[in-house]
VEXMAR-710016 format. One record per residue (C-alpha): residue number from 1; x, y, z. Coordinates in Angstrom, 3 decimals, always signed. Layout:
BEGIN
(drenti NUM; (X; Y; Z))
...
//
This chain:
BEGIN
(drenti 1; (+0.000; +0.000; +0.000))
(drenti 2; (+3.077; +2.690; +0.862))
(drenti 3; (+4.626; +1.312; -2.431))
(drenti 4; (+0.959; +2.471; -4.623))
(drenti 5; (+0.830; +5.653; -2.621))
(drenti 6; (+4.534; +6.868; -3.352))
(drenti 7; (+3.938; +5.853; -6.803))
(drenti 8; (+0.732; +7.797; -7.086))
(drenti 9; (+1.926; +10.770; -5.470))
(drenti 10; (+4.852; +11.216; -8.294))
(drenti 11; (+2.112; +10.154; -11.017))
(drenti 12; (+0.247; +13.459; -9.815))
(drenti 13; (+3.547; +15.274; -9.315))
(drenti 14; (+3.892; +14.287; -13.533))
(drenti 15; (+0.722; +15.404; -14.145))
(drenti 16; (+0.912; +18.575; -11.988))
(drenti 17; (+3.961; +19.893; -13.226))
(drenti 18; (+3.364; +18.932; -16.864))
(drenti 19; (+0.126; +21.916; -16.286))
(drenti 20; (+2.633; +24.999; -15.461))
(drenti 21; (-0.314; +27.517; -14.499))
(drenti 22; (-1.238; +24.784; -11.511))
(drenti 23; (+2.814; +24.646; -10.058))
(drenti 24; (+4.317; +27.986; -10.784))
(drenti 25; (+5.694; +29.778; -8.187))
(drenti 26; (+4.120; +33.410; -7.654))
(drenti 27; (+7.438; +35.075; -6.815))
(drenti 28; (+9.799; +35.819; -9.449))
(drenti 29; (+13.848; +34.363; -9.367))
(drenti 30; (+15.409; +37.578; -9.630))
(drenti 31; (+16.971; +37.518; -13.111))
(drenti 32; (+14.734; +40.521; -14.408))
(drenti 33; (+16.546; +42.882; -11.691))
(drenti 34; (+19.728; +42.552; -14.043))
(drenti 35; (+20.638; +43.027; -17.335))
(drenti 36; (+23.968; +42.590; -19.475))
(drenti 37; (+25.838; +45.391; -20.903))
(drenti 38; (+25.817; +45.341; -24.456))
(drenti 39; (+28.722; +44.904; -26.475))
(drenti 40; (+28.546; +46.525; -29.785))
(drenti 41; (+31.992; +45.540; -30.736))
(drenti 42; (+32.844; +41.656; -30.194))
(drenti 43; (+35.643; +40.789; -31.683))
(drenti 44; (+34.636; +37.298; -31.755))
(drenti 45; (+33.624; +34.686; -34.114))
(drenti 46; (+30.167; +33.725; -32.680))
(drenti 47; (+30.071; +30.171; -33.915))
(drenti 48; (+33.882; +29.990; -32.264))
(drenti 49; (+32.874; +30.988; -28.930))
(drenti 50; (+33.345; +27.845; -26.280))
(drenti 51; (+30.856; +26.645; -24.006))
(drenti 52; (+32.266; +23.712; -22.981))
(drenti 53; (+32.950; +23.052; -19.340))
(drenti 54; (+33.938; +20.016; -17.538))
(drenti 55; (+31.619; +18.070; -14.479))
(drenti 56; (+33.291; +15.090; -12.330))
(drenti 57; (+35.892; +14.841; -14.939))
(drenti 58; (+33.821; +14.578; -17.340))
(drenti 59; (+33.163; +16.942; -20.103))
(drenti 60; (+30.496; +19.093; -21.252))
(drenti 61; (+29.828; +20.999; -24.397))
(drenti 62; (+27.561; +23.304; -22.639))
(drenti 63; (+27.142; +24.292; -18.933))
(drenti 64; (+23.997; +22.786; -18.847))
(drenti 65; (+22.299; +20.264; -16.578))
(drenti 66; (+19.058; +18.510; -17.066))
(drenti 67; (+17.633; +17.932; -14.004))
(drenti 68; (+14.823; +15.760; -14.358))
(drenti 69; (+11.697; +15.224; -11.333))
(drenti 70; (+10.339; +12.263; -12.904))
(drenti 71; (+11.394; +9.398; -10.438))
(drenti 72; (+8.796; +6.616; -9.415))
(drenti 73; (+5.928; +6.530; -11.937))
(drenti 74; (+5.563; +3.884; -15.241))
(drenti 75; (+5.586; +6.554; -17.431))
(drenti 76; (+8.797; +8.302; -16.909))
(drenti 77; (+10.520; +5.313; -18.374))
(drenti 78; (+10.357; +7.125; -21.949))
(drenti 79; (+10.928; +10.453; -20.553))
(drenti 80; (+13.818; +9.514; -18.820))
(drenti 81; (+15.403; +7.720; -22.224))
(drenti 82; (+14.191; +11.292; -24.020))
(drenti 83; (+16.041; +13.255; -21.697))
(drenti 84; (+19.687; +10.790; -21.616))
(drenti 85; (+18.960; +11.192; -25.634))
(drenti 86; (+18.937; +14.827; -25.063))
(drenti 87; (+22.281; +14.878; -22.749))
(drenti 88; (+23.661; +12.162; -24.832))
(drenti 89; (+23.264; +14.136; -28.488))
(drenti 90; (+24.190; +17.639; -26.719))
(drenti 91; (+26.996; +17.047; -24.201))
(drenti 92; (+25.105; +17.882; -21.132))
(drenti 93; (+24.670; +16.323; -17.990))
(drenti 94; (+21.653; +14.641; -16.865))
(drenti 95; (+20.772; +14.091; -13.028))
(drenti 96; (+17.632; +12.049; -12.341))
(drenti 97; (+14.642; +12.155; -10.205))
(drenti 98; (+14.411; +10.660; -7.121))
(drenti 99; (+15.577; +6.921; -6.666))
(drenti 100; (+13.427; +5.664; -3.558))
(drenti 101; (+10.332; +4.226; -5.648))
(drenti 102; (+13.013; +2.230; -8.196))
(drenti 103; (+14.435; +1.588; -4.401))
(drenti 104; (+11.540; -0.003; -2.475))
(drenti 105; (+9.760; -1.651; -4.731))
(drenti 106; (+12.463; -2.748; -7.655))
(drenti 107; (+10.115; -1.077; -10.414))
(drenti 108; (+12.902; +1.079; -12.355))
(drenti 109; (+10.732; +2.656; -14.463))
(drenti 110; (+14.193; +3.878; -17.201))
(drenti 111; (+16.174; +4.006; -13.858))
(drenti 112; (+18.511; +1.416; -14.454))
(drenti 113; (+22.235; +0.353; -17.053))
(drenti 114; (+19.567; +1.417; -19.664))
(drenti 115; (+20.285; +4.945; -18.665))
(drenti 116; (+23.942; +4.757; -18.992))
(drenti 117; (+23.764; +2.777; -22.185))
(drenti 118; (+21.801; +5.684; -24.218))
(drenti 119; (+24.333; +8.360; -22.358))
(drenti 120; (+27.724; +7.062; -22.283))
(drenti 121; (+29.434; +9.930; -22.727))
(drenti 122; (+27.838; +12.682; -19.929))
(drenti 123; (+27.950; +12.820; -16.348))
(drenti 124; (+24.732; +11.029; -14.264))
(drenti 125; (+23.986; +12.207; -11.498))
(drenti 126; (+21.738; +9.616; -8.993))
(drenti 127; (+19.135; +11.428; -6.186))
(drenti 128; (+18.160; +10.780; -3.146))
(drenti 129; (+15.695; +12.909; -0.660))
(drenti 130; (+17.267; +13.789; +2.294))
(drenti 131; (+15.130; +12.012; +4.317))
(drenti 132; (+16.036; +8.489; +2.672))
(drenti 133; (+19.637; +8.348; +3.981))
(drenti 134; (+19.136; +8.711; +7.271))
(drenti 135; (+18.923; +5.610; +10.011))
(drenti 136; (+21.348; +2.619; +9.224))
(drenti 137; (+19.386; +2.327; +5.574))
(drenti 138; (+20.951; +5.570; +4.111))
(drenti 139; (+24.500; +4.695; +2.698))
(drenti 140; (+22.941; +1.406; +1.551))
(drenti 141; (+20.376; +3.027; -0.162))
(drenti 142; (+22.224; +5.986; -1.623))
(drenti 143; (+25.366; +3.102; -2.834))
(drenti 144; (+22.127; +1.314; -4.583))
(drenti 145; (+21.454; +4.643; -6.155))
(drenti 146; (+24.498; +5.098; -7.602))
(drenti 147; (+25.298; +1.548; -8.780))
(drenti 148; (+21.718; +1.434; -10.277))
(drenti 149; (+22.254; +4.001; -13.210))
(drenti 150; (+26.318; +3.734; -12.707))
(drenti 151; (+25.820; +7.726; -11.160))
(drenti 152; (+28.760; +9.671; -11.813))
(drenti 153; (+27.369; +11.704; -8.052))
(drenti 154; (+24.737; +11.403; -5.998))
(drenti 155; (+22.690; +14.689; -5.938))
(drenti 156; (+20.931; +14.461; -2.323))
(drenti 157; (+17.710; +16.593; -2.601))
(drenti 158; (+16.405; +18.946; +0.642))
(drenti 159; (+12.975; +19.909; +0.402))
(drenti 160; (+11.261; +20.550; +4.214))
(drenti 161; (+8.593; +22.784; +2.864))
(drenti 162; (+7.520; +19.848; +0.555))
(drenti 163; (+7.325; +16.847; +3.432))
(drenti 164; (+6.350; +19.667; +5.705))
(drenti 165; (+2.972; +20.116; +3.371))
(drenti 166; (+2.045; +16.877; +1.909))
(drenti 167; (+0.545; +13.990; +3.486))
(drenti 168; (+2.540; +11.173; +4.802))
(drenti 169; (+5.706; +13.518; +4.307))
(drenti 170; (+8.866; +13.166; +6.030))
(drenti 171; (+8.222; +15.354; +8.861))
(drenti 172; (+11.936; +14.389; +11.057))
(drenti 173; (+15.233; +16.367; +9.635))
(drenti 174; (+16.949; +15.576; +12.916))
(drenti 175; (+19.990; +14.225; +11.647))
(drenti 176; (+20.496; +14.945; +8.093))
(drenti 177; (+23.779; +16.785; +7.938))
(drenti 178; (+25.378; +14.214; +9.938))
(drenti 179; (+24.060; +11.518; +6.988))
(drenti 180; (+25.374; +13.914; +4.594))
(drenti 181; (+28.416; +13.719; +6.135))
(drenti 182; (+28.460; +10.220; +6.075))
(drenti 183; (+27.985; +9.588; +2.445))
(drenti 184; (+30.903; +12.263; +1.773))
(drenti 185; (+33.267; +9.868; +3.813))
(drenti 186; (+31.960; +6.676; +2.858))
(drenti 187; (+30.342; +7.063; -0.997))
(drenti 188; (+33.024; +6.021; -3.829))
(drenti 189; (+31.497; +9.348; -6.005))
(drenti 190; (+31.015; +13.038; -5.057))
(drenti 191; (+27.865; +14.157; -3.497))
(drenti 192; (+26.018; +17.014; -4.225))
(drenti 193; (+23.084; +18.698; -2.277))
(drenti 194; (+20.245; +20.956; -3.731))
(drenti 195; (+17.289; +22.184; -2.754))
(drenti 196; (+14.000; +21.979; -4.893))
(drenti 197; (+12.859; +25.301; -5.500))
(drenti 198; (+12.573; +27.313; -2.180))
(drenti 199; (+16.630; +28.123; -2.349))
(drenti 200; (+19.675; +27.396; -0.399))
(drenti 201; (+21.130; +30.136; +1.766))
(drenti 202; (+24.672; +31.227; +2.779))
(drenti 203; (+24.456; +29.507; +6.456))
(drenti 204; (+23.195; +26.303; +4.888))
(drenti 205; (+25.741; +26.268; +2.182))
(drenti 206; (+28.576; +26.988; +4.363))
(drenti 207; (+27.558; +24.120; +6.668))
(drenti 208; (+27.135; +21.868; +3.623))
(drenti 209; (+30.731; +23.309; +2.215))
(drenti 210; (+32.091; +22.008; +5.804))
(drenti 211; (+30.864; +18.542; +5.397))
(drenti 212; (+32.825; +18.513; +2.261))
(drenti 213; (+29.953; +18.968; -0.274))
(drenti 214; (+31.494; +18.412; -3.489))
(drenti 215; (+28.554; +20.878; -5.271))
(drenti 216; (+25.423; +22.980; -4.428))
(drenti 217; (+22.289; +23.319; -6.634))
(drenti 218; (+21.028; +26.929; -4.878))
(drenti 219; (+16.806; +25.603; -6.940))
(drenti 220; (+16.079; +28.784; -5.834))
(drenti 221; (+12.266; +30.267; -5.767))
(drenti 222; (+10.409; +31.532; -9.246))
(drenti 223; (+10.045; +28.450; -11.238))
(drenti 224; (+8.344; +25.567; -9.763))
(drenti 225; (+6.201; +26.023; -6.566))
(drenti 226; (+5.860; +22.613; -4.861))
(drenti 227; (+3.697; +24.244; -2.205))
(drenti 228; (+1.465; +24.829; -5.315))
(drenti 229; (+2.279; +21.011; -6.401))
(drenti 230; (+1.046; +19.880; -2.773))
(drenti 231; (-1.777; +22.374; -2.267))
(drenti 232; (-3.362; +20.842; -5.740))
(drenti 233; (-2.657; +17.419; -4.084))
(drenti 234; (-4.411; +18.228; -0.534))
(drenti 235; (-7.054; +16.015; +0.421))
(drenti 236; (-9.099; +18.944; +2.361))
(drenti 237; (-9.840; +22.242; +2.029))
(drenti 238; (-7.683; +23.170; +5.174))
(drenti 239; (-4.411; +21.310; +3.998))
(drenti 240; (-4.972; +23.215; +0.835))
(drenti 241; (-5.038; +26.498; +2.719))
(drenti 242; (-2.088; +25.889; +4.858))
(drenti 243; (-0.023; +24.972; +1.385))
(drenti 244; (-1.132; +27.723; -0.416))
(drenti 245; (-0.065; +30.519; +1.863))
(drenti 246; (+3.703; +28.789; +1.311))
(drenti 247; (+3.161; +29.238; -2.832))
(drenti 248; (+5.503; +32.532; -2.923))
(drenti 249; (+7.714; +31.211; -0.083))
(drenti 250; (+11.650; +31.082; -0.859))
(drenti 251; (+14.545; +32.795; -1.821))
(drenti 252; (+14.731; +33.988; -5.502))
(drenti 253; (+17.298; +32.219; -7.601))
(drenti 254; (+19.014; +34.911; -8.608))
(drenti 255; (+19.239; +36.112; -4.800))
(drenti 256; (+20.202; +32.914; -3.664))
(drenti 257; (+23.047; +32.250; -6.042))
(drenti 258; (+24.816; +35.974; -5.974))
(drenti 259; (+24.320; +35.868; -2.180))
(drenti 260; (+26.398; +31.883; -1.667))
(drenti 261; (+28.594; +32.852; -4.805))
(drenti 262; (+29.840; +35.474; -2.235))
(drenti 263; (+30.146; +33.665; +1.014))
(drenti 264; (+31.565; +30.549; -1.057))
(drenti 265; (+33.373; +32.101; -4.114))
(drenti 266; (+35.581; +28.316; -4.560))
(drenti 267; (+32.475; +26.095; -3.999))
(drenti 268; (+30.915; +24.992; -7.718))
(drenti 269; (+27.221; +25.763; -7.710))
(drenti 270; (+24.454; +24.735; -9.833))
(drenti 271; (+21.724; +27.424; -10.804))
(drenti 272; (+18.385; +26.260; -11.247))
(drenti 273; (+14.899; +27.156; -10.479))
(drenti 274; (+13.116; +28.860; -13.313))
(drenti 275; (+15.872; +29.416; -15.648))
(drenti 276; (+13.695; +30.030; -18.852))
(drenti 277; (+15.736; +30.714; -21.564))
(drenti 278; (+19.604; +30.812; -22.250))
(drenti 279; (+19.881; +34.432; -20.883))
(drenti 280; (+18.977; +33.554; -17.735))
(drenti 281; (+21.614; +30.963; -18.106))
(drenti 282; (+23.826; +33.108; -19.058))
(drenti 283; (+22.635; +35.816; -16.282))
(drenti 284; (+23.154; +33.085; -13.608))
(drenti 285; (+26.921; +31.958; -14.687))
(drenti 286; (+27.795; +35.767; -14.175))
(drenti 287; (+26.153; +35.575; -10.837))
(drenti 288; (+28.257; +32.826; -9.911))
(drenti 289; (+27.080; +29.759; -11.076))
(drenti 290; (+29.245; +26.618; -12.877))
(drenti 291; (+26.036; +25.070; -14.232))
(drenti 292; (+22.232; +25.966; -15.241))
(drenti 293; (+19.425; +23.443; -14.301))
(drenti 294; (+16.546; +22.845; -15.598))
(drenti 295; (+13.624; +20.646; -15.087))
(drenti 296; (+9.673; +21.602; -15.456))
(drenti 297; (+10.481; +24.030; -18.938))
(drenti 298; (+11.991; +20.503; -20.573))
(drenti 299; (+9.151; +17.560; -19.090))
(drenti 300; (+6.755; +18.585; -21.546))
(drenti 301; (+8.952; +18.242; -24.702))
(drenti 302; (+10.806; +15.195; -22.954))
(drenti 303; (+7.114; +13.918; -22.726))
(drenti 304; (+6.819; +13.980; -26.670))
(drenti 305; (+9.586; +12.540; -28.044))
(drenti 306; (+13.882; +13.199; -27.918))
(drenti 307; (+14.288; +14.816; -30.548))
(drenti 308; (+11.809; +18.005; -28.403))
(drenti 309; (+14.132; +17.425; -25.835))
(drenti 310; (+16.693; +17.684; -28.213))
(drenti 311; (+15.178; +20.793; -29.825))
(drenti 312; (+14.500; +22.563; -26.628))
(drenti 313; (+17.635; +22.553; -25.623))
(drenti 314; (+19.418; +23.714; -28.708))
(drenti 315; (+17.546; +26.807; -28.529))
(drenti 316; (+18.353; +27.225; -25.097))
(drenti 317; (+22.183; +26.818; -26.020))
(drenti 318; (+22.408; +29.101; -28.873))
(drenti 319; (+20.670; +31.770; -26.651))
(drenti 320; (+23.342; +31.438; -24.569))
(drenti 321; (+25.975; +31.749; -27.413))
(drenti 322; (+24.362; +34.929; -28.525))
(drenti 323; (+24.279; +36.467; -24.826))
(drenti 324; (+27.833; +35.665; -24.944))
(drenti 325; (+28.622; +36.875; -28.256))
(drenti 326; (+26.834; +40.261; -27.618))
(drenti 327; (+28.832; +40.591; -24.002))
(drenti 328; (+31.652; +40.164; -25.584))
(drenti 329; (+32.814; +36.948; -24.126))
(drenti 330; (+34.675; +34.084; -25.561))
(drenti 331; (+34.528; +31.227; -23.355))
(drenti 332; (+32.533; +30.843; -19.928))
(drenti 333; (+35.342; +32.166; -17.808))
(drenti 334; (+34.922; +35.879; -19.867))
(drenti 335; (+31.017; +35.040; -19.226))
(drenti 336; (+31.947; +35.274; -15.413))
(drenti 337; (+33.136; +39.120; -15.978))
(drenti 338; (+31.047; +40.204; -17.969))
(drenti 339; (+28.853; +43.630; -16.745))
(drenti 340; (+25.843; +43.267; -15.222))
(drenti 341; (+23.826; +46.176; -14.673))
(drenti 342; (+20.623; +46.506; -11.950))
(drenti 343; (+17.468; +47.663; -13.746))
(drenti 344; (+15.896; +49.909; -11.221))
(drenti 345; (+19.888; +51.704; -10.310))
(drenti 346; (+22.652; +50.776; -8.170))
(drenti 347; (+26.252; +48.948; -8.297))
(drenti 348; (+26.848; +47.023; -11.882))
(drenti 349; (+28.673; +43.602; -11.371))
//
């Protein structure tokens, strides 16, 4: 019975998120406040300009990663092979949604060597909620993880406001840091944590950093709202109410990110959490970022086929090119300098 419940509760996460105007957020990630200076004189080739990167010693031909939220139901099987297709053809990485269903009741669902087969070549990145490796289960359970889709990481997820709203969440986070801890001493691949779209902020990230995090996805607030996702999901008209009021709750992406860049400027960090289009991408790596997520804009063209996967993110990569070209910047490291400028006055990065 707690197998067909987990499972139904990501089937209605699927069909939640796949409905934007039911899960968006109603605050905004912070991007608009800043814009690029323009650069009317280049000097650059624009099809020569590099955005390759590396992740876990692997390498990239664009800072992107996809970070899927389709763990647990049937029909994420072909999503999941859409989106390794995607990371596969492109040169991105790929990290998947969370592991526990495949975990507790063996039913993969496209989370298994299948997954590795289709993307050889890319970084994989296994997940985990935080509240699955705690008690003597966790580094079992996150090794599993790992060896299950032969993980280049394991990308430990924290989302409190989430178990804190739905019901039968995980409502104990005694604990957790110490498991994270753990797995960074006894897991043979890097961990990473991440929130899921209510941010990560300096004091967090600095305790993570002295764990010996190897990387931080900020999922900061503006793109998906899982309050929103569990207040569709409440079984009452009270537990709808009390979800609801947490819809705009979180730190902006773009606060989030600037505001751990500074406390952490040598830890990598992932940027995601309604990153819409490769200038926000490009916005967020001059923030501070190593790596753009994204999840919700891609699971409806990952629901049709690969080759919308595929699309969506080529036009998400040459809009980065072009915000590169037109800042003037060659590679990702010039990205990192180039001029942003705050729309309503101030200090220009």
């Amino acid at each position: 019975m707690k197998d067909a419940h987990l499972v139904q509760r990501k089937n209605d996460h699927l069909d939640i998120v796949l409905h934007p105007d039911r899960a968006m957020s109603t605050i905004r990630t912070g991007f608009d406040a800043w814009r690029f200076e323009h650069c009317a004189l280049p000097e650059l080739d624009l099809d020569g300009i590099d955005l390759s990167t590396t992740l876990f010693s692997r390498p990239l031909k664009a800072p992107v990663l996809i970070s899927s939220m389709t763990g647990g139901a049937a029909r994420a099987r072909d999503i999941n092979r859409h989106l390794a297709q995607a990371a596969q053809t492109l040169g991105l990485a790929m990290g998947v949604g969370s592991q526990r269903v495949a975990l507790e009741d063996g039913a993969q669902h496209g989370l298994d060597a299948q997954l590795r087969h289709i993307a050889p070549d890319v970084p994989l990145l296994a997940n985990l909620g935080a509240a699955q490796i705690r008690g003597a289960q966790g580094l079992d359970y996150a090794r599993r993880a790992v060896d299950m889709i032969d993980a280049d990481a394991l990308i430990v997820h924290l989302n409190p406001l989430q178990e804190a709203l739905q019901g039968g969440g995980d409502r104990d986070w005694r604990g957790i840091l110490n498991a994270i801890a753990q797995l960074v001493r006894d897991l043979p691949v890097p961990v990473v944590v991440k929130e899921v779209g209510a941010g990560i902020s300096p004091d967090v990230a600095c305790r993570l950093a002295d764990v010996g995090v190897a990387m931080i996805d900020i999922a900061g607030a503006g793109g998906t709202s899982w309050a929103a996702v569990e207040a569709e999901r409440a079984p009452t008209p009270e537990a709808r109410n009390v979800a609801m009021a947490f819809a705009d709750w979180g730190i902006p992406t773009a606060d989030a990110l600037r505001r751990v860049h500074l406390a952490l400027p040598d830890i990598p960090l992932i940027a995601s959490g309604g990153i819409a289009n490769g200038i926000d991408a490009a916005k967020a790596i001059a923030l501070g970022a190593d790596l753009v997520g994204q999840a919700a804009a891609v699971l409806a063209h990952a629901n049709a086929s690969g080759d919308a996967a595929i699309a969506h993110f080529r036009t998400l990569i040459a809009q980065l090119r072009v915000a590169c070209f037109c800042t003037g910047s060659a590679n990702l490291k010039a990205l990192r300098h180039a001029t942003l400028l705050p729309v309503n006055g101030g200090a220009s990065l």
